[in-house]
C-alpha positions as CSV (number, residue, x, y, z in Angstrom):
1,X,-75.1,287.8,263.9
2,X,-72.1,290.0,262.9
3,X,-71.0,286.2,260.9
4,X,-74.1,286.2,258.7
5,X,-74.1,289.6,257.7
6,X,-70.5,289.2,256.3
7,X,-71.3,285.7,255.3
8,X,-74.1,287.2,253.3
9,X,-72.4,290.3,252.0
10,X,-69.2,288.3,250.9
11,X,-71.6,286.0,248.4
12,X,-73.4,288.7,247.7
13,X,-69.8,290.7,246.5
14,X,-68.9,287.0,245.1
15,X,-72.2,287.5,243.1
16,X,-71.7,290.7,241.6
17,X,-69.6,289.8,238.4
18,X,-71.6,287.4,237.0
19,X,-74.9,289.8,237.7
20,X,-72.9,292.3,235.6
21,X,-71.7,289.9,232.6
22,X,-75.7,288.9,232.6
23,X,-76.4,292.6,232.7
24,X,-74.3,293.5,229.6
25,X,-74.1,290.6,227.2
26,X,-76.7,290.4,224.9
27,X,-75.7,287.0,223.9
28,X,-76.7,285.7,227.4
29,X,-80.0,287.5,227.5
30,X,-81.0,286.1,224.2
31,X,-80.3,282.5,225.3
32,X,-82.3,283.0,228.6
33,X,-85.4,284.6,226.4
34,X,-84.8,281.3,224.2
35,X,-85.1,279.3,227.3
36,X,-87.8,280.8,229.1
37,X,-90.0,281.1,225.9
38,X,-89.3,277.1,225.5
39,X,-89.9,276.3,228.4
40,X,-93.2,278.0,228.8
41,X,-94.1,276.3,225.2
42,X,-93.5,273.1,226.9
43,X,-95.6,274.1,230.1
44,X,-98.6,274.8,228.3
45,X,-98.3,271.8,225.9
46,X,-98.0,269.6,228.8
47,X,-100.9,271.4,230.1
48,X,-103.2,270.9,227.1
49,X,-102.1,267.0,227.0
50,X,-101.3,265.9,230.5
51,X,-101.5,262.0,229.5
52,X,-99.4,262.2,227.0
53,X,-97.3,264.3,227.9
54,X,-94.4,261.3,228.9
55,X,-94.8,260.4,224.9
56,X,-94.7,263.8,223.3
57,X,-91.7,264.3,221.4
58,X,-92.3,268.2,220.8
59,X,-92.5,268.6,224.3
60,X,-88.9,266.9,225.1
61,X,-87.6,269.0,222.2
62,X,-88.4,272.3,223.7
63,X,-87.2,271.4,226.9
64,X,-83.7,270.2,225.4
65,X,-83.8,273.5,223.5
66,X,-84.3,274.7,226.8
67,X,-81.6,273.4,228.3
68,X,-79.3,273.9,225.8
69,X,-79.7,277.8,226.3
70,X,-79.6,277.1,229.8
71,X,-75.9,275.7,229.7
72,X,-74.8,278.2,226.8
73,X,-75.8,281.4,228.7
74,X,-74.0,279.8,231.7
75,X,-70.6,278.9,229.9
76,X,-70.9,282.4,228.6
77,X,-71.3,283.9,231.8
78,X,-68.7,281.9,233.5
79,X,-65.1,283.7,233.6
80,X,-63.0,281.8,231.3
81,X,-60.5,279.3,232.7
82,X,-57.3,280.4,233.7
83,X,-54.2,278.9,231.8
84,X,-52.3,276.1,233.0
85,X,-48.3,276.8,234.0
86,X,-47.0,274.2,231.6
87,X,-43.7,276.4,231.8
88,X,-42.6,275.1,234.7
89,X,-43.0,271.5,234.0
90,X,-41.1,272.2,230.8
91,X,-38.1,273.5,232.2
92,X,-37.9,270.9,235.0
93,X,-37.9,268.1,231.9
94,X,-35.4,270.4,230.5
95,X,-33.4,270.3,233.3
96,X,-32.9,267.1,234.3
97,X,-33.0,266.2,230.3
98,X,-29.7,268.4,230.9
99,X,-28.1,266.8,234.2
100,X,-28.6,263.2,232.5
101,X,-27.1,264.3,229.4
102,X,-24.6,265.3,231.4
103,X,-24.2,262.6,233.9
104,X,-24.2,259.8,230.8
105,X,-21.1,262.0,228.9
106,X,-19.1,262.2,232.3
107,X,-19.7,258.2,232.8
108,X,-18.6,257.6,229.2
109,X,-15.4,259.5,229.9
């Protein structure tokens, strides 16, 4: 029992950031209005037409809309990717750019 508790509170601690980036950015709030208020545009014109609902071009535009606010107000609340070491890799290709340089000169001599 102990397990789930800490289980539970761990994801709930992993959670916390991204409730508080969803709390504060207004950016993110205005693309989840934008979804919601699409989405329930395409709910109730689906509604009003239910066979033709499959052929109605409004209705998949407001759901892409939809899901286009969707995925921006989740890359916005995502923490940005952290930046790759190329540093390292550079001064190992230095390196050995060095030793062979160095290795080529000695064999010439």
């Amino acid at each position: 029992m102990a397990s789930k508790k800490s289980r539970s509170a761990r994801s709930a601690r992993s959670a916390m950031p991204y409730a508080q980036r969803l709390m504060a950015d207004q950016y993110v709030q205005d693309q989840l209005r934008n979804a919601f208020m699409k989405l329930r545009e395409a709910y109730g014109r689906a509604a009003r037409h239910p066979g033709k609902a499959a052929e109605d071009k409004q209705l998949y535009g407001s759901v892409r809309e939809a899901a286009t606010s969707i995925r921006r107000a989740v890359g916005a609340i995502q923490e940005p990717p952290k930046p790759k070491r190329r540093g390292r890799q550079v001064f190992v290709l230095a390196l050995l750019a060095t030793g062979a340089a160095l290795l080529a000169k000695q064999a010439s001599s």
